[in-house]
C-alpha positions in Angstrom: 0.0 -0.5 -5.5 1.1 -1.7 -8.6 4.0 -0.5 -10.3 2.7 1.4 -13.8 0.5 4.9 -13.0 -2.1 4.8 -11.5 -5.6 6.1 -13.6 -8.1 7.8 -10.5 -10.9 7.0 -13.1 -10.0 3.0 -13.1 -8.3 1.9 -9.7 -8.5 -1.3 -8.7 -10.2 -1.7 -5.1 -6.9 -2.9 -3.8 -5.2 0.2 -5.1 -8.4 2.2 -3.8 -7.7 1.3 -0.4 -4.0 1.7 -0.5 -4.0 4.9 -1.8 -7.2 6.0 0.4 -5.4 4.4 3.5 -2.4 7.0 2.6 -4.7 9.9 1.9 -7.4 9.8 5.0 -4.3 8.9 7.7 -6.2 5.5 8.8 -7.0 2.0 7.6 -9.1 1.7 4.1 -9.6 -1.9 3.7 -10.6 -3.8 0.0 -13.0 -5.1 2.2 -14.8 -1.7 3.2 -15.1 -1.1 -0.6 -16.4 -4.4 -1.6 -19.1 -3.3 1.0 -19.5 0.5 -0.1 -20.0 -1.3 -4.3 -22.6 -3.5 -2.0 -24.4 -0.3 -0.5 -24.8 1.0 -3.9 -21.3 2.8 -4.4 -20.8 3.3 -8.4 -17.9 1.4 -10.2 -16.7 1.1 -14.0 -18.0 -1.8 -16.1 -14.8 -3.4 -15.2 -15.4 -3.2 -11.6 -13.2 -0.6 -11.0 -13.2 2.6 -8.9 -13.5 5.8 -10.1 -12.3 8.3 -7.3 -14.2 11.2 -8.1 -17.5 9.4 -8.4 -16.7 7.7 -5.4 -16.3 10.4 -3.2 -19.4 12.1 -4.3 -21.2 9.1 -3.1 -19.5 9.2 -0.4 -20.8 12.9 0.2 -24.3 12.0 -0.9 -24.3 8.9 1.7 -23.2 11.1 4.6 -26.2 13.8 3.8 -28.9 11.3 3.7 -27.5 10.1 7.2 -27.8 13.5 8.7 -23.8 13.1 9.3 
């Protein structure tokens, strides 16, 4: 992660899957978020990561899957 504070609106996907690696106790790759953006996950303009959004896709992804 990079050194300055980190904004949970606007995270890079490399800080994304640090910090989500930290959080969920097991590996969150950059490359498991370049596939969830691929799936339809939302990001900023910037390409960016925006946890809260995130998550509630995440949530909405797991419902239509009957998970």
């Amino acid at each position: 992660m990079s050194e300055q504070k980190l904004n949970p609106a606007a995270l890079s996907l490399a800080d994304a899957a640090q910090l989500l690696s930290g959080a969920a106790g097991q590996l969150v790759t950059v490359v498991m978020l370049e596939q969830d953006v691929a799936d339809g996950a939302p990001t900023n303009a910037e390409g960016t990561l925006n946890l809260v959004f995130y998550a509630a896709w995440l949530v909405k992804e797991g419902a239509g899957r009957g998970d």
